[in-house]
N, C-alpha and C positions, 0 to 999 in steps of 0.2 A: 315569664308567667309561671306560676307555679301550680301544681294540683288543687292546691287547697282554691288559689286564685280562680280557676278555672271552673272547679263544679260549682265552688260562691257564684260565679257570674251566672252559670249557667241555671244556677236558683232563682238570683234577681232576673232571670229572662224567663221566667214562668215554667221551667223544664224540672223534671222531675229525676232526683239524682238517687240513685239506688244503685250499689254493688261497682262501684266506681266509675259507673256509665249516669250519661244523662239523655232523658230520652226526651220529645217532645213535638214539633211542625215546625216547619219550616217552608212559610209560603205553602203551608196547606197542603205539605209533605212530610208525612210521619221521618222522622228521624233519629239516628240513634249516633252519640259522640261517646268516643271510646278513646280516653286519652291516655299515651305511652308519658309516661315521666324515667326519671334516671333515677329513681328508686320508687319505694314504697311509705315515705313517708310525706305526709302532708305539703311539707315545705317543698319538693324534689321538683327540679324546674323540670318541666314538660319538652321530648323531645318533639314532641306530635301528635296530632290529632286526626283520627276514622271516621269518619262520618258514613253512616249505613243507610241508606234507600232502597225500601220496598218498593218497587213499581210495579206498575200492571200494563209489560207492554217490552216492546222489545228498540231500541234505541239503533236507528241506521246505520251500519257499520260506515259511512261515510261519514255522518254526521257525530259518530262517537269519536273517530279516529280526529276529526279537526276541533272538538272539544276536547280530548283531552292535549291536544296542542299546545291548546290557546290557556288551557290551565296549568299546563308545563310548569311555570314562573313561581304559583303558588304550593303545586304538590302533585301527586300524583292522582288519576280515574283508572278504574277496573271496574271489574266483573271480580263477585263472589268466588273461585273459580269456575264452575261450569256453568255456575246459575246465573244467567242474564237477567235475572231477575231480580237480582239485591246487586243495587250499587256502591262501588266504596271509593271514598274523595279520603286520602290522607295528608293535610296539610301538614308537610313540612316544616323543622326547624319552631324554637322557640320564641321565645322574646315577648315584652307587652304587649305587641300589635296581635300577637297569634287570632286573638278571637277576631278582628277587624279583618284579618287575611282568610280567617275561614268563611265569615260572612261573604265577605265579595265574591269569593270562589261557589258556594251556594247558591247565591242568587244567580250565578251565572250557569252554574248547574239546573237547579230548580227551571231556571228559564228555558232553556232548553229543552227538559222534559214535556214543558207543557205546549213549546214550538214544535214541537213532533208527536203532539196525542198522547202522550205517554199521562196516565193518570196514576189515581193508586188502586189496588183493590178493593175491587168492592164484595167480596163474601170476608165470613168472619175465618181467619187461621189456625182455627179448630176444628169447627164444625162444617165448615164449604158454605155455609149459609149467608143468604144477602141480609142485609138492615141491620147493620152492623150499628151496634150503639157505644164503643170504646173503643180507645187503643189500646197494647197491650205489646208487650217483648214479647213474643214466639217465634222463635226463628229469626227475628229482623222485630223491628216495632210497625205496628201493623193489627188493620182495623178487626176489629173482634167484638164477641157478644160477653158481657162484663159478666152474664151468668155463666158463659163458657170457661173462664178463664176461674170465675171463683171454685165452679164444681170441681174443675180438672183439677184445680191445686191441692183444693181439700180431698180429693180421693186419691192424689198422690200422696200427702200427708199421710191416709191412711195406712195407706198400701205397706207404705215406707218401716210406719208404727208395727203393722203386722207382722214384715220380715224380721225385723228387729228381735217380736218374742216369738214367730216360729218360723222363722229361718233355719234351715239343714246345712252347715256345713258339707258334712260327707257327700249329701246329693247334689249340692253343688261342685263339690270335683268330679264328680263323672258326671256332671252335665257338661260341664268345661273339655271332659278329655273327649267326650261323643262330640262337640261338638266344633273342636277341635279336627276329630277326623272325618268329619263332614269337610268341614272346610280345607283340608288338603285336598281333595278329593279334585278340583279344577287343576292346582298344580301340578297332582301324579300325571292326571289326564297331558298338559300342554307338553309336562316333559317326554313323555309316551310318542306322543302324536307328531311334536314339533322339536323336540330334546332341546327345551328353552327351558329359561326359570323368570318369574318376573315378582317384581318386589309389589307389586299392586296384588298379584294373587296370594303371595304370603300375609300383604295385610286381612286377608279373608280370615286367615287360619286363627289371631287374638279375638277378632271382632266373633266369629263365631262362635269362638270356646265363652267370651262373655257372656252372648246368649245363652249358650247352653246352662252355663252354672245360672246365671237368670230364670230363664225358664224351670228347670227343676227347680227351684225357690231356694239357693243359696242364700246363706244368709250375706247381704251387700257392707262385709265392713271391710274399710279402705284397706286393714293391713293384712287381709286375706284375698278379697277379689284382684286383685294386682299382681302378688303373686302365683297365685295358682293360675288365671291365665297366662303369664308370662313359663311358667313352669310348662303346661300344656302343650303352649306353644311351641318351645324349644324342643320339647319330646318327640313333637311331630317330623322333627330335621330327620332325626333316624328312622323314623317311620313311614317317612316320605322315599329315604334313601334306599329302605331295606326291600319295598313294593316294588319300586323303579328297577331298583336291579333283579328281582324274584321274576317281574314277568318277564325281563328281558331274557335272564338265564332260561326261563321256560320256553321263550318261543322258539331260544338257538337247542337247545341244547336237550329238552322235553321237561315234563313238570315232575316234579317232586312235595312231599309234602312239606310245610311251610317250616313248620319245628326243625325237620332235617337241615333244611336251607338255612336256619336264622346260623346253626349250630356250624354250619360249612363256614358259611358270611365269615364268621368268627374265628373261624381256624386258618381259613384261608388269607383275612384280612390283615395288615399288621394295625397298628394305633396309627401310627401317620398317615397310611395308606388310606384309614378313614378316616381321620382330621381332614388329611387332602379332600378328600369326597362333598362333606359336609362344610368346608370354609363359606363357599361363597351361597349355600343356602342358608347358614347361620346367621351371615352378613345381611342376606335378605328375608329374614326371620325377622332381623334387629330393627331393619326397613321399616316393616310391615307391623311392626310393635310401635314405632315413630309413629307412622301413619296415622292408628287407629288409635291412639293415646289418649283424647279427649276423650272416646266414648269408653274405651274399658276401663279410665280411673274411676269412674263414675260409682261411685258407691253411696250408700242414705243419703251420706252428710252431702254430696254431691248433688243428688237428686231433689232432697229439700231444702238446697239454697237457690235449684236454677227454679222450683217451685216460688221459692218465695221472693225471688226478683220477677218472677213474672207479675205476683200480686202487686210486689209495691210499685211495677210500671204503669200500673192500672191507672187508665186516665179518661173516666166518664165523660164521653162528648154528650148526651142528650142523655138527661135522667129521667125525658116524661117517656121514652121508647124500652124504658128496660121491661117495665111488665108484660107490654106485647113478646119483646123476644123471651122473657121466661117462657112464656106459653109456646111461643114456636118451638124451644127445644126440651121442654121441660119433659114430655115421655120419652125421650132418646136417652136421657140424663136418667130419670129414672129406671129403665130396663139397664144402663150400666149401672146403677148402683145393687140392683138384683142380683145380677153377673158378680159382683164382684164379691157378696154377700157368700 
């Protein structure tokens, strides 16, 4: 089966195909198919296929462990990582049958969720609100208010437009390098305390320098936001190094002031001496760049496309309930568009 094969099927099965996903119910379970092919283009046979469920409810760790046994044959069950709360079925292997081997596996899945209570959520995954009138991509596909989903997108749109003509470079690199040194700020601490390093806390240090350039209103273009976090990042190796060893020299040996120190560091240090120093926090700098990669590529073009596949996921279950939920969230929506004003 090929890509093209696939999201065509997955049209003629009423599902809604946007951004090379196709989203849709299954057995009255929002779902989301995310198919891998062996390339990018149309024709590229399919090596596999994701299947995403939202649930509301947490699935017996006995009862998961002999499902996903018993679906061994077809493909693989997990957990989102941490979040027991979106499931993912990846069937295996191509071939004509694929979609016939993901259905089976489905219903056997689906079956089981409802054999153990497991339902889907019932507030909307925007606003926490109940009377959900659509479904919608957010995070997972999953039930939402279609005014939630429209506002959000078009005040993203905006927002997006805004940076666009008054976006600050400058201030966006020293929001990056602040916050940047916020975010080393755990690692000095564990190396201090525990004289460890761990590649989860240097993922902190990208994620945070993106916020920071975000926050001060950088402007979000891909071939800036990318590398000055990355730049940030790497900065923080010797800034991380040059603290560690300043306090430690202080506590043995008494304090000095910091400029004299940096000035010692340097005279005293050879180039391999600190190559050596910084190898394996560079190494886990690089970690912690992997890590956090989806979210600090994320620049406009980024932000209104995951915008605009949430739109086109949009899938009105009841059109006589949208004007009640206007009104349920309609002043929350308006004081943020005040805010945002």
């Amino acid at each position: 089966m090929t890509l093209q094969d696939f999201l065509s099927t997955a049209q003629n099965q009423s599902m809604i195909v946007a951004g090379g996903l196709a989203f849709g119910e299954f057995q009255s379970y929002p779902v989301t198919l995310k198919p891998a092919a062996k390339g990018n283009a149309p024709e590229s046979e399919l090596k596999s296929v994701t299947a995403f469920f939202k649930i509301d409810g947490k699935i017996p760790n006995a009862s998961f462990k002999e499902l996903r046994k018993s679906l061994k044959s077809l493909g693989y069950l997990s957990y989102q990582g941490a979040d027991i709360t979106t499931v993912l079925f990846t069937c295996s292997g191509g071939g004509v049958d694929l979609w016939n081997r993901l259905g089976t596996a489905l219903t056997q899945l689906t079956n089981a969720f409802r054999m153990n209570g497991i339902g889907v959520p019932q507030t909307c995954a925007i606003c926490r609100q109940p009377n959900c009138d659509s479904l919608a991509y957010v995070a997972g596909y999953a039930p939402v208010h279609a005014y939630c989903v429209e506002n959000q997108s078009y005040q993203t749109f905006a927002a997006t437009e805004n940076n666009r003509l008054n976006g600050n470079y400058a201030l966006g690199i020293i929001g990056a390098v602040i916050g940047a040194l916020i975010g080393s700020i755990p690692t000095v601490l564990l190396m201090l305390l525990a004289n460890r390093i761990s590649a989860w806390l240097y993922a902190l240090i990208p994620l945070a320098a993106y916020y920071g350039y975000k926050l001060l209103k950088g402007k979000m273009t891909k071939g800036v936001v990318i590398p000055v976090v990355i730049i940030a990042s790497l900065l923080m190796v010797i800034v991380v190094e040059l603290t560690v060893v300043f306090i430690t020299v202080g506590r043995e040996y008494g304090w000095m002031g910091f400029g004299e120190f940096v000035r010692l560091y340097f005279n005293v240090m050879s180039f391999g001496d600190i190559l050596s120093d910084i190898a394996f926090p560079l190494i886990f700098t690089g970690i912690g760049i992997f890590i956090s990669w989806d979210q600090i590529r994320r620049s406009n073009v980024e932000i209104d496309a995951n915008a605009e596949l949430t739109l086109k996921s949009l899938f009105r279950k009841n059109m006589q309930s949208i004007h009640n939920t206007q009104n349920l969230v309609n002043s929350q929506y308006q004081q943020d568009q005040q805010n945002f004003r």
